[in-house]
HTML snippet that shows the backbone in 3Dmol.js (N, CA, C, O; Angstrom):
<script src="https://3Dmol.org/build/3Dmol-min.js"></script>
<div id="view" style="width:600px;height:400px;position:relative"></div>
<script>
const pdb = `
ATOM      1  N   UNK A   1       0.838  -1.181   0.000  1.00  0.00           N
ATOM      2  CA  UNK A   1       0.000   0.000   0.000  1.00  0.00           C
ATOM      3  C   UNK A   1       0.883   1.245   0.000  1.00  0.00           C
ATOM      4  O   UNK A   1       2.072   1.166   0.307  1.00  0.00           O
ATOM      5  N   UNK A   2       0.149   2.693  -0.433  1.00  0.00           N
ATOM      6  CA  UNK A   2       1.270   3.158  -0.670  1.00  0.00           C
ATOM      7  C   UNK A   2       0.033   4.303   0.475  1.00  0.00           C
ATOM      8  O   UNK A   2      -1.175   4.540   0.497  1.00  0.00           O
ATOM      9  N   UNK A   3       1.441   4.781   1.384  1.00  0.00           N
ATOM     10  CA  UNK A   3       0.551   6.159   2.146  1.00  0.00           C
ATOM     11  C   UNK A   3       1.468   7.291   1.906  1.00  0.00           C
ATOM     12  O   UNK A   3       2.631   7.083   1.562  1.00  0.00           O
ATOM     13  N   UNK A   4       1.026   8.402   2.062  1.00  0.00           N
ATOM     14  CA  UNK A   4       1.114   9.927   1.855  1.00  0.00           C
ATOM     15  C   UNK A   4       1.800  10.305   3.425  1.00  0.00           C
ATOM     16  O   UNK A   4       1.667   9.844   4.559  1.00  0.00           O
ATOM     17  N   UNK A   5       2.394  11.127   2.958  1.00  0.00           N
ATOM     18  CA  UNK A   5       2.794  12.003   3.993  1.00  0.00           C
ATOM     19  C   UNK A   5       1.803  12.876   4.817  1.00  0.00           C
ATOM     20  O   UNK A   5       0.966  13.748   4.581  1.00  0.00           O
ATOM     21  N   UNK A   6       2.341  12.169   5.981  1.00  0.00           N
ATOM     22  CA  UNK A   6       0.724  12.610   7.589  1.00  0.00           C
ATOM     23  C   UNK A   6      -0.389  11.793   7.361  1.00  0.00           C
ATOM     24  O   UNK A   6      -1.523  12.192   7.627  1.00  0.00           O
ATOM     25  N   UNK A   7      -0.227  10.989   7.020  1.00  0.00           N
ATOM     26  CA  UNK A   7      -1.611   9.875   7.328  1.00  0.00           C
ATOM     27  C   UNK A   7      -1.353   9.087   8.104  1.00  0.00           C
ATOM     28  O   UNK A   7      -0.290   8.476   7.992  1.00  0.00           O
ATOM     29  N   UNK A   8      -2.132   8.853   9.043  1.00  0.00           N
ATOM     30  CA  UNK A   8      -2.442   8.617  10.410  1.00  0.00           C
ATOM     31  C   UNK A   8      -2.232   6.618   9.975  1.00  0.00           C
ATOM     32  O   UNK A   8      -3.060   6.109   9.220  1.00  0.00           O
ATOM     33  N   UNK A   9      -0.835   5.574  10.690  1.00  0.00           N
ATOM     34  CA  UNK A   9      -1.117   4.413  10.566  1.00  0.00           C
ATOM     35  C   UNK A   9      -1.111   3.582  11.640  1.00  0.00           C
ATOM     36  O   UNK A   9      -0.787   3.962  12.765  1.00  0.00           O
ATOM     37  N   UNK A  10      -1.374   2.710  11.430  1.00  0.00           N
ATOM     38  CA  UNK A  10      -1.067   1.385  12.535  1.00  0.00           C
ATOM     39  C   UNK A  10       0.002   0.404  12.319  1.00  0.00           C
ATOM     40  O   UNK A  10       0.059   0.190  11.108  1.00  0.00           O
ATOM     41  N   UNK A  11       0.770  -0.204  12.879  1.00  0.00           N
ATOM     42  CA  UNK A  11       1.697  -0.972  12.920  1.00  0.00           C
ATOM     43  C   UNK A  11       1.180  -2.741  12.943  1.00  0.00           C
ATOM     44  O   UNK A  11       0.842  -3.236  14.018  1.00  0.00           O
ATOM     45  N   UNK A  12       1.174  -3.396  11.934  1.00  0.00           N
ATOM     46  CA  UNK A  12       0.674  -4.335  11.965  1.00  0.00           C
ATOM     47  C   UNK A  12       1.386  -5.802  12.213  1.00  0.00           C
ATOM     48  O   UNK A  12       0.801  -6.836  11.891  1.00  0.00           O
ATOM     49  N   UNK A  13       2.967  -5.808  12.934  1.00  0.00           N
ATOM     50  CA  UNK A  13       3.587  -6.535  13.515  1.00  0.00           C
ATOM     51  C   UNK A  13       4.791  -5.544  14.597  1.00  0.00           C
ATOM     52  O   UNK A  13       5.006  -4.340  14.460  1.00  0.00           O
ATOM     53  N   UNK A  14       5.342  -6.332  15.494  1.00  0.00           N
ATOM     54  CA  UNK A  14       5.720  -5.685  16.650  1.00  0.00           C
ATOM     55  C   UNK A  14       7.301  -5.357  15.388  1.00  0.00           C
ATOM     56  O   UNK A  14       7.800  -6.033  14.489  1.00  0.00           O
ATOM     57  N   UNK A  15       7.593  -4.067  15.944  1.00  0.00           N
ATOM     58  CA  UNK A  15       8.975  -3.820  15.387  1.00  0.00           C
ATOM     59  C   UNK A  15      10.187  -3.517  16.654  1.00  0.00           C
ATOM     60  O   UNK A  15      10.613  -2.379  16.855  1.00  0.00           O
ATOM     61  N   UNK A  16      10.631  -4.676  17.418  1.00  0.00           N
ATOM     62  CA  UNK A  16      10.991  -4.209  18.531  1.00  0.00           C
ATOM     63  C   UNK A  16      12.377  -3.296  18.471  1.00  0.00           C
ATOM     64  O   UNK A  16      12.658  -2.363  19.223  1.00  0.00           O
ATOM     65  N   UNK A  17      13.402  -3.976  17.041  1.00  0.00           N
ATOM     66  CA  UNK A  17      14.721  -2.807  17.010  1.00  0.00           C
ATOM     67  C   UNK A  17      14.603  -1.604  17.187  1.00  0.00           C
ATOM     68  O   UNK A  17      15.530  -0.881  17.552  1.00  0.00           O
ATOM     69  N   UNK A  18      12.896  -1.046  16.843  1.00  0.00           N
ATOM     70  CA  UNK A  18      12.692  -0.075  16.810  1.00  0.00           C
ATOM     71  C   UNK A  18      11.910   0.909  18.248  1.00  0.00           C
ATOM     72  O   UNK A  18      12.140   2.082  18.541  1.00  0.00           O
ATOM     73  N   UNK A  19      11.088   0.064  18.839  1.00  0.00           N
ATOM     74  CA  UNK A  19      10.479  -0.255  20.478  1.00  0.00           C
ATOM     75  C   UNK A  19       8.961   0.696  20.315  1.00  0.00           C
ATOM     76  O   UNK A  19       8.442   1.456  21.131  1.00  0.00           O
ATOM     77  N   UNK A  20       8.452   0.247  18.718  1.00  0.00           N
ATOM     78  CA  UNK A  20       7.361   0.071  18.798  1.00  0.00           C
ATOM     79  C   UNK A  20       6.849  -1.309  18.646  1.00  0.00           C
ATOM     80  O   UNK A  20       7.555  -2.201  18.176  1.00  0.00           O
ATOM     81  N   UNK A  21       5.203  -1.563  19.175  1.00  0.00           N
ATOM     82  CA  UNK A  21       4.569  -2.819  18.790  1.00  0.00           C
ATOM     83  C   UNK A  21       3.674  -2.411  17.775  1.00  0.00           C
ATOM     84  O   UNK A  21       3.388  -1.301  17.327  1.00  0.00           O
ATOM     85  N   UNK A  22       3.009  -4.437  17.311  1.00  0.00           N
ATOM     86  CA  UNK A  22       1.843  -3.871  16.823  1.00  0.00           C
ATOM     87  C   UNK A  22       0.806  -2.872  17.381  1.00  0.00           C
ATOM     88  O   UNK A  22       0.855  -2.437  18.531  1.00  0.00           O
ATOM     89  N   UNK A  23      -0.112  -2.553  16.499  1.00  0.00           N
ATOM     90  CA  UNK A  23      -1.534  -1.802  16.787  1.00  0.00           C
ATOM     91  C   UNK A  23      -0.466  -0.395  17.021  1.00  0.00           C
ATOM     92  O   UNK A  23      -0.641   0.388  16.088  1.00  0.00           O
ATOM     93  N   UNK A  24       0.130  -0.105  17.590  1.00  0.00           N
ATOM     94  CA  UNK A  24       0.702   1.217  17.814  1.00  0.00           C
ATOM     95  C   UNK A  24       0.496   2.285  16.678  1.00  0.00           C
ATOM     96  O   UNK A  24       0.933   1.977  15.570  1.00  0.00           O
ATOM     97  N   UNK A  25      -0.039   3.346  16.806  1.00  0.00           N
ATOM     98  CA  UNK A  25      -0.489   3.994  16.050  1.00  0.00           C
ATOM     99  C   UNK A  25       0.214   5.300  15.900  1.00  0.00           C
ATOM    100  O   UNK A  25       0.445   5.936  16.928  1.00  0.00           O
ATOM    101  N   UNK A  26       0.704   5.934  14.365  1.00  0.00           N
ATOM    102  CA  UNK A  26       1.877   6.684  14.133  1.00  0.00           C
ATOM    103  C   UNK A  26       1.604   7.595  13.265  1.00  0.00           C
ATOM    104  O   UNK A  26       0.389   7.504  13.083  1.00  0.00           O
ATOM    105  N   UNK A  27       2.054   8.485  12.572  1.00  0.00           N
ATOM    106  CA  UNK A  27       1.789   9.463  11.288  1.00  0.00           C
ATOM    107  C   UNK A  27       3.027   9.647  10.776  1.00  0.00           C
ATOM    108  O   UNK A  27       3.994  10.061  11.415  1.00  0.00           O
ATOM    109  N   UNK A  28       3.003   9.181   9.004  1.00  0.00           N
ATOM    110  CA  UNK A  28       3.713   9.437   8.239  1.00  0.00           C
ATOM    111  C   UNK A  28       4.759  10.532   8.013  1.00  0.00           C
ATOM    112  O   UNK A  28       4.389  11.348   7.168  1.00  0.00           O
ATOM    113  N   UNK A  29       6.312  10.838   8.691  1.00  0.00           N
ATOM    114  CA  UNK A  29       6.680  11.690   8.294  1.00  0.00           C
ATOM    115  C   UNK A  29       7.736  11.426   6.994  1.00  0.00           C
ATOM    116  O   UNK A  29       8.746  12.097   7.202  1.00  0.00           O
ATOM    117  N   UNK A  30       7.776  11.134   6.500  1.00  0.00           N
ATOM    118  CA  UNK A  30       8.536  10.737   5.213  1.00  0.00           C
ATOM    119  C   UNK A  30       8.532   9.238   4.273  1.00  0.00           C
ATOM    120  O   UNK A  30       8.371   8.101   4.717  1.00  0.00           O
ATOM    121  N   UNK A  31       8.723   9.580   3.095  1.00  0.00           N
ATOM    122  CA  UNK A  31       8.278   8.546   2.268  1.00  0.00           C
ATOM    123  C   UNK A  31      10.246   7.860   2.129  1.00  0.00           C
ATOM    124  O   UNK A  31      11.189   8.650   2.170  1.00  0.00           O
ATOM    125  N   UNK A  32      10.431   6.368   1.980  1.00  0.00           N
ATOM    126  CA  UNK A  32      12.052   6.213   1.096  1.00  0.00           C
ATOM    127  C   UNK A  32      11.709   5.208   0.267  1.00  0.00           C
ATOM    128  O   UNK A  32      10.887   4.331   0.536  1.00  0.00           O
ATOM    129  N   UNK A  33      12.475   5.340  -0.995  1.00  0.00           N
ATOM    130  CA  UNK A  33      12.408   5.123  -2.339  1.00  0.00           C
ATOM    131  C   UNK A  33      13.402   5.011  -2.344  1.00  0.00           C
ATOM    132  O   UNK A  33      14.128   5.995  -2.205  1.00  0.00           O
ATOM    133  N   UNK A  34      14.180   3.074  -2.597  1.00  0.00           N
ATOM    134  CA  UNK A  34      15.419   2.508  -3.199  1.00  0.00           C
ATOM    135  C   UNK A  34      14.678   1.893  -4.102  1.00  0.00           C
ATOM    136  O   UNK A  34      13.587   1.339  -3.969  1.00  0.00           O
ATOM    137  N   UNK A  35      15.582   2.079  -5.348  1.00  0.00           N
ATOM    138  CA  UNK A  35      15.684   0.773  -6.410  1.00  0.00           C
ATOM    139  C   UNK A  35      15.654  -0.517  -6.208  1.00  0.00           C
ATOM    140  O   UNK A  35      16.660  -1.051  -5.741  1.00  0.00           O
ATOM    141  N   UNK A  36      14.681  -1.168  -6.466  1.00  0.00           N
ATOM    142  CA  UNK A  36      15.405  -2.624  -5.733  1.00  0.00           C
ATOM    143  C   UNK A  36      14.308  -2.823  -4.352  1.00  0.00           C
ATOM    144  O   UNK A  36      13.931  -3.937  -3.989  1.00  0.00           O
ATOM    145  N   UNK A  37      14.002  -1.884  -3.861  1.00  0.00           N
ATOM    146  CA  UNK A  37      13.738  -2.523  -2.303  1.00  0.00           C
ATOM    147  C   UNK A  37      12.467  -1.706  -2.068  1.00  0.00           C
ATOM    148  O   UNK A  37      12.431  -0.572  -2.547  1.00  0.00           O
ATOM    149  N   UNK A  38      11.179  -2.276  -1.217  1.00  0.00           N
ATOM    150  CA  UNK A  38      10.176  -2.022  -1.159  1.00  0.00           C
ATOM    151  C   UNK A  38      10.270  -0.293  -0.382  1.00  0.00           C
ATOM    152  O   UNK A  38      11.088   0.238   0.370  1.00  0.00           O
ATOM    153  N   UNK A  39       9.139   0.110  -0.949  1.00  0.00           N
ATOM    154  CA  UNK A  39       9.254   1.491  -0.414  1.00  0.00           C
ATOM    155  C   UNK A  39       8.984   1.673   1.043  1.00  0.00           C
ATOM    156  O   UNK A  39       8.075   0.899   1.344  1.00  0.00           O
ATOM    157  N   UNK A  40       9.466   2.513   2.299  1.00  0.00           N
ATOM    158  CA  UNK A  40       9.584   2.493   2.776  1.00  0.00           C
ATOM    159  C   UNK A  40       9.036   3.323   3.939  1.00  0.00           C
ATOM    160  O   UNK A  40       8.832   2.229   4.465  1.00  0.00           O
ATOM    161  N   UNK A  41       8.601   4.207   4.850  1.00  0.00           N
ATOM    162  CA  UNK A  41       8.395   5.473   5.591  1.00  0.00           C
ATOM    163  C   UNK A  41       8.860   5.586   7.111  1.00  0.00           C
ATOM    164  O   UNK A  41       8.817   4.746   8.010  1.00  0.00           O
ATOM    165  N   UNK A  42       9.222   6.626   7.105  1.00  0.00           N
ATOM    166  CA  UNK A  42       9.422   7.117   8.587  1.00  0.00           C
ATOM    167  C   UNK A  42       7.992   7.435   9.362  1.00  0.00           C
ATOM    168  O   UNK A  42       7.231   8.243   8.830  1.00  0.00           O
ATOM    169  N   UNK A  43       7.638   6.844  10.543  1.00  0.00           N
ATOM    170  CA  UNK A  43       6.871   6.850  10.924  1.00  0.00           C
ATOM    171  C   UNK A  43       7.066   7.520  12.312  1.00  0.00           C
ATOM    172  O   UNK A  43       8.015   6.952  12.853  1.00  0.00           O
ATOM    173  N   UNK A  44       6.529   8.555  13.162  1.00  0.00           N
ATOM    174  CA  UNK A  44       6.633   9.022  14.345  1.00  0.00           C
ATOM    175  C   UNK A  44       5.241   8.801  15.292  1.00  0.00           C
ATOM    176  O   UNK A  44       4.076   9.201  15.276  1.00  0.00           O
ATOM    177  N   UNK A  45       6.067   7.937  16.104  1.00  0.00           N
ATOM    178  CA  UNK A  45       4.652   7.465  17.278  1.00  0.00           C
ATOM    179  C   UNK A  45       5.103   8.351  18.730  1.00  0.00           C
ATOM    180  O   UNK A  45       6.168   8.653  19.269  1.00  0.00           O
ATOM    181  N   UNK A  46       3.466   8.592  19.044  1.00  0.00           N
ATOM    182  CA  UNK A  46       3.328   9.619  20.134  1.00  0.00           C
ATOM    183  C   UNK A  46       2.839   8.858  21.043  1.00  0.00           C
ATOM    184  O   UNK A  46       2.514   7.682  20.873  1.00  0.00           O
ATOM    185  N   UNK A  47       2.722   9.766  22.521  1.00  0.00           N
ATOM    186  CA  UNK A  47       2.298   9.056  23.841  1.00  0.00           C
ATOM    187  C   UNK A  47       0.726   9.386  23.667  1.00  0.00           C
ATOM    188  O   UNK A  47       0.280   9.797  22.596  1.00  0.00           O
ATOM    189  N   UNK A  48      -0.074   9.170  24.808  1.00  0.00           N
ATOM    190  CA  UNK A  48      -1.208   9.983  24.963  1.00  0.00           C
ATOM    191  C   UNK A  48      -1.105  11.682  24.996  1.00  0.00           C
ATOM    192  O   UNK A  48      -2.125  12.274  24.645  1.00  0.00           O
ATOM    193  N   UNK A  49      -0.007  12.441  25.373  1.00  0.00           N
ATOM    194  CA  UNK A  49      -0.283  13.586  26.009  1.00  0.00           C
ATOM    195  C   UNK A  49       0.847  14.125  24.549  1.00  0.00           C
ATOM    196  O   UNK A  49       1.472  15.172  24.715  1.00  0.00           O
ATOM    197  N   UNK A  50       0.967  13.612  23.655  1.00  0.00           N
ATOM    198  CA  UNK A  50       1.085  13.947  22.217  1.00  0.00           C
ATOM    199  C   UNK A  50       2.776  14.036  22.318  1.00  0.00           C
ATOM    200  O   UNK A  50       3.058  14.892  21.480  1.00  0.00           O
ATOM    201  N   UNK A  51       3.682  13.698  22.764  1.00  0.00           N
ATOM    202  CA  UNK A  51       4.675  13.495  23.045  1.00  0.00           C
ATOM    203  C   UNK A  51       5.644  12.348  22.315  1.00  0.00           C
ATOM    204  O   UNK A  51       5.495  11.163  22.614  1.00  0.00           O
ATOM    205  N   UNK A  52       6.768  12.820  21.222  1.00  0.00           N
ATOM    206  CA  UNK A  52       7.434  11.647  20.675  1.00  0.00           C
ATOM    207  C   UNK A  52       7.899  10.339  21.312  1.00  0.00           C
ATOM    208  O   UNK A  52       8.552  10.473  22.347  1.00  0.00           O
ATOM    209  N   UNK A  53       7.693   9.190  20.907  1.00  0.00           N
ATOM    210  CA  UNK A  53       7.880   8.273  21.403  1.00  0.00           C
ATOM    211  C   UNK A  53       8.865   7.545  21.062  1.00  0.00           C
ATOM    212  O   UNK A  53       9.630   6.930  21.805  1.00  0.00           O
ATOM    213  N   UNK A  54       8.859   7.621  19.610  1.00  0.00           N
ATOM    214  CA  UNK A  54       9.903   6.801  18.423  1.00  0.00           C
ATOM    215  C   UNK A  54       9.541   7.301  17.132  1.00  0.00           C
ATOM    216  O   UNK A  54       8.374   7.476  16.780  1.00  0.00           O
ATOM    217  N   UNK A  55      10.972   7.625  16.133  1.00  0.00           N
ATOM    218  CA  UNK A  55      10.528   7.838  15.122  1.00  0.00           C
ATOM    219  C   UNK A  55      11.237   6.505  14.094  1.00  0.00           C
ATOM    220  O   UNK A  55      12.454   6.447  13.920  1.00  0.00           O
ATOM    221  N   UNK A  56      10.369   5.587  13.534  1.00  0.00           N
ATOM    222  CA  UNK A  56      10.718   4.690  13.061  1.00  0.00           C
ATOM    223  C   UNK A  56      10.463   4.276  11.805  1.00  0.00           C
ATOM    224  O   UNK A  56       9.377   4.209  11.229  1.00  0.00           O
ATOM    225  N   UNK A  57      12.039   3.877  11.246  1.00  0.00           N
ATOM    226  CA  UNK A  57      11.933   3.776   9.571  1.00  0.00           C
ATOM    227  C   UNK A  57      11.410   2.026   9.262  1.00  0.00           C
ATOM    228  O   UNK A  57      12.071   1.089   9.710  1.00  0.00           O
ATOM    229  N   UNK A  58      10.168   1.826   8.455  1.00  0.00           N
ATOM    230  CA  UNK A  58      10.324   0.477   8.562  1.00  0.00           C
ATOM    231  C   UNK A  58       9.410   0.337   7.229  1.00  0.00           C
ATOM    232  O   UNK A  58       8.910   1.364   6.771  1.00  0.00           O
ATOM    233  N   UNK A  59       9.213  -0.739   6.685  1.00  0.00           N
ATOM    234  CA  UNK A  59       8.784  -1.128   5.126  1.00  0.00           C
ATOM    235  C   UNK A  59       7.352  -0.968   5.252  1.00  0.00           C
ATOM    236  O   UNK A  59       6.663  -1.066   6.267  1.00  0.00           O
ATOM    237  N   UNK A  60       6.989  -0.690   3.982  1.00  0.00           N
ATOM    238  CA  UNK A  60       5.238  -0.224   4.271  1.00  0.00           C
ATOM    239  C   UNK A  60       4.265  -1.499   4.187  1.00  0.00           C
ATOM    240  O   UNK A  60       3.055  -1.283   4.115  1.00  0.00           O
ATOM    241  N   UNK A  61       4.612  -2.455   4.192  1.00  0.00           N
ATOM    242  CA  UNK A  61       4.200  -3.988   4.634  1.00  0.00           C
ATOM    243  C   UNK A  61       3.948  -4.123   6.042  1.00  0.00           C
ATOM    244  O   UNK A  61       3.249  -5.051   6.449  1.00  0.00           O
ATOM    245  N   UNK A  62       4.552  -3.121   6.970  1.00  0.00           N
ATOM    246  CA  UNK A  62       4.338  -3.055   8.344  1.00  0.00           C
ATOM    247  C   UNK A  62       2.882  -2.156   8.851  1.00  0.00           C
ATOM    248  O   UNK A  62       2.313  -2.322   9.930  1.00  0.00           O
ATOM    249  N   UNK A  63       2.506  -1.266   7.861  1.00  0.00           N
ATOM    250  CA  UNK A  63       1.472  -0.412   7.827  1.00  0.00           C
ATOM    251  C   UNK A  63       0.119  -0.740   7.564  1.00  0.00           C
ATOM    252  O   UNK A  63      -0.077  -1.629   6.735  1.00  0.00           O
ATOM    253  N   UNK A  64      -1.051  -0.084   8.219  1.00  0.00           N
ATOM    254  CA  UNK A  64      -2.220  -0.152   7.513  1.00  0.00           C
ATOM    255  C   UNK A  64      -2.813   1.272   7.808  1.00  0.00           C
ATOM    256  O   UNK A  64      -2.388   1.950   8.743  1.00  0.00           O
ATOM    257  N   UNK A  65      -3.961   1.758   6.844  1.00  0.00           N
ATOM    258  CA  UNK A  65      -4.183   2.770   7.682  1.00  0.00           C
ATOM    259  C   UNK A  65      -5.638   2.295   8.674  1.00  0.00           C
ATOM    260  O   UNK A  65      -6.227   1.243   8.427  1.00  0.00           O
ATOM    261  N   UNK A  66      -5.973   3.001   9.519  1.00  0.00           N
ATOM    262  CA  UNK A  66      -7.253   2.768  10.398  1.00  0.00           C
ATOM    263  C   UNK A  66      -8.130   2.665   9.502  1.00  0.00           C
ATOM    264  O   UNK A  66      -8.109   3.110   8.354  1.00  0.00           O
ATOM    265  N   UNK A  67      -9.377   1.720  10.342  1.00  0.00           N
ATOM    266  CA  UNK A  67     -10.353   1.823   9.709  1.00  0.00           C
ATOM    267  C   UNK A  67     -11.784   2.128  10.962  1.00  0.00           C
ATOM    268  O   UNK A  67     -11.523   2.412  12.132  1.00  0.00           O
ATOM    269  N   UNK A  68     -12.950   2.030  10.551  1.00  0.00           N
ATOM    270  CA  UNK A  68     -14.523   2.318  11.494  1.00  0.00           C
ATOM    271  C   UNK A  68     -14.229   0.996  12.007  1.00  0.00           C
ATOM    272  O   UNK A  68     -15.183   0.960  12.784  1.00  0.00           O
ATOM    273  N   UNK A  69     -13.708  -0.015  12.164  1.00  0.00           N
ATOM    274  CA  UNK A  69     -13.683  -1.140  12.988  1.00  0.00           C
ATOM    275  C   UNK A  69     -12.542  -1.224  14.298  1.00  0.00           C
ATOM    276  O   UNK A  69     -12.653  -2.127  15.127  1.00  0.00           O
ATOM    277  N   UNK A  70     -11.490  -0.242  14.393  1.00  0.00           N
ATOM    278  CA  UNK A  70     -10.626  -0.423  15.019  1.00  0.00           C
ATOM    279  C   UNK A  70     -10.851   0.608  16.381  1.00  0.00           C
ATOM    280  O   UNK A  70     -11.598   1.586  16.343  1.00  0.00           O
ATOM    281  N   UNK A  71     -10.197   0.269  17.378  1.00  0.00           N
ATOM    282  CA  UNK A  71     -10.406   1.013  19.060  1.00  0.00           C
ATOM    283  C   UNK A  71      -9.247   1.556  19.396  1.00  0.00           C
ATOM    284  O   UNK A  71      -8.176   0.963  19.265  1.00  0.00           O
ATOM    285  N   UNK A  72      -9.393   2.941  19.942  1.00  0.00           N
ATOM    286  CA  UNK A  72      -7.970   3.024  20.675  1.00  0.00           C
ATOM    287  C   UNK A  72      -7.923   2.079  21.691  1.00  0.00           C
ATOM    288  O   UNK A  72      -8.860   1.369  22.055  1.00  0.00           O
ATOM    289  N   UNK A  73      -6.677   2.103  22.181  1.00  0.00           N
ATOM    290  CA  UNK A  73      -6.351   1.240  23.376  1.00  0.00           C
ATOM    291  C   UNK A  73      -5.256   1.484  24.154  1.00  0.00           C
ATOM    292  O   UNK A  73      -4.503   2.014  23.337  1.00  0.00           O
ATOM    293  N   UNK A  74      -4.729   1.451  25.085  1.00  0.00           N
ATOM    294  CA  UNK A  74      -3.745   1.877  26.129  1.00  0.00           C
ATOM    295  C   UNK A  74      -2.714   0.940  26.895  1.00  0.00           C
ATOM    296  O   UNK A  74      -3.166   0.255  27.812  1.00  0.00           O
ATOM    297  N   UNK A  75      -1.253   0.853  26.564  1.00  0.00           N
ATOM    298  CA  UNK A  75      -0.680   0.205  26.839  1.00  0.00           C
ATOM    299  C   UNK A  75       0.644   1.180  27.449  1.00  0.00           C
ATOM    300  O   UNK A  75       1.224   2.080  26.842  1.00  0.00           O
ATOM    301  N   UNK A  76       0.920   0.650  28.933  1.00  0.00           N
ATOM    302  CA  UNK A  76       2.221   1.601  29.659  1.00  0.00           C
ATOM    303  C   UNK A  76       3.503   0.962  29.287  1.00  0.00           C
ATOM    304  O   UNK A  76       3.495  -0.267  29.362  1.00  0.00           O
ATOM    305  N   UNK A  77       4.474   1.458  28.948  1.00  0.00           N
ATOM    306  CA  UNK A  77       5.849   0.950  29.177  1.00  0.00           C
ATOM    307  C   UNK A  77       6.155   0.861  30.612  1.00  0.00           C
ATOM    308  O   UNK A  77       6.782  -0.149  30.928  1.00  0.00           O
ATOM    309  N   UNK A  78       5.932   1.481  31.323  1.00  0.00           N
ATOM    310  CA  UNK A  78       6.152   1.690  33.004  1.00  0.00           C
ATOM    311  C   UNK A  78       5.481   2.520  33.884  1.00  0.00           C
ATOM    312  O   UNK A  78       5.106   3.672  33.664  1.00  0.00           O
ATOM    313  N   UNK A  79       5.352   1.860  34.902  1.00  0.00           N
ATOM    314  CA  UNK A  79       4.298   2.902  35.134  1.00  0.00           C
ATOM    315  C   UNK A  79       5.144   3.272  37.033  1.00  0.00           C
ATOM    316  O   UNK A  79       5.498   2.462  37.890  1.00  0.00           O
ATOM    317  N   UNK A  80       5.200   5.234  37.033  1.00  0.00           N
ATOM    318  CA  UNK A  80       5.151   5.349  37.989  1.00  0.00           C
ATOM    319  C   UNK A  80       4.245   5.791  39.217  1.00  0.00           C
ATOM    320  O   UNK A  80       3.200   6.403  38.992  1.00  0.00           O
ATOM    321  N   UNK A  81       4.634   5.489  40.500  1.00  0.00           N
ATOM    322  CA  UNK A  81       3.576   5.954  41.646  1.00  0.00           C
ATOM    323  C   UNK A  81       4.434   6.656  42.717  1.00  0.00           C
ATOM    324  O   UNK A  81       3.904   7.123  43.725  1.00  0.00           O
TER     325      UNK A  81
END
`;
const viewer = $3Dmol.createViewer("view");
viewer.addModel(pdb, "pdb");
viewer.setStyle({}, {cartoon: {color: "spectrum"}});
viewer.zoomTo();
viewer.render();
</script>
């Protein structure tokens, strides 16, 4: 699939080199284009309180965009008290 720059995706297997998972949800900041090798995007995932989390380059086979069937959902890396 091919997405545009700032469209809102989901991660549809865990990419841990990168220390996002699936479902994690990101927006397109750049498209990469090699000869030879599937196209690619930089993707930047935020917290709840809109805060960078990871900005991660990974093949657009990893992507989908949302659809009316899907939920947010909430997952902590750590949680303090």
């Amino acid at each position: 699939m091919d997405f545009t720059l700032y469209t809102e995706v989901i991660l549809v297997r865990d990419v841990p080199e990168e220390g996002v998972r699936m479902g994690d949800v990101g927006v397109v900041v750049e498209r990469h284009e090699v000869a030879g090798l599937e196209t690619g995007y930089s993707v930047e995932f935020f917290d709840m309180l809109g805060d960078t989390v990871a900005v991660a380059t990974v093949p657009g086979s990893v992507l989908r965009v949302p659809t009316h069937t899907d939920r947010p959902a909430v997952r902590s890396e750590s949680v303090t008290v």
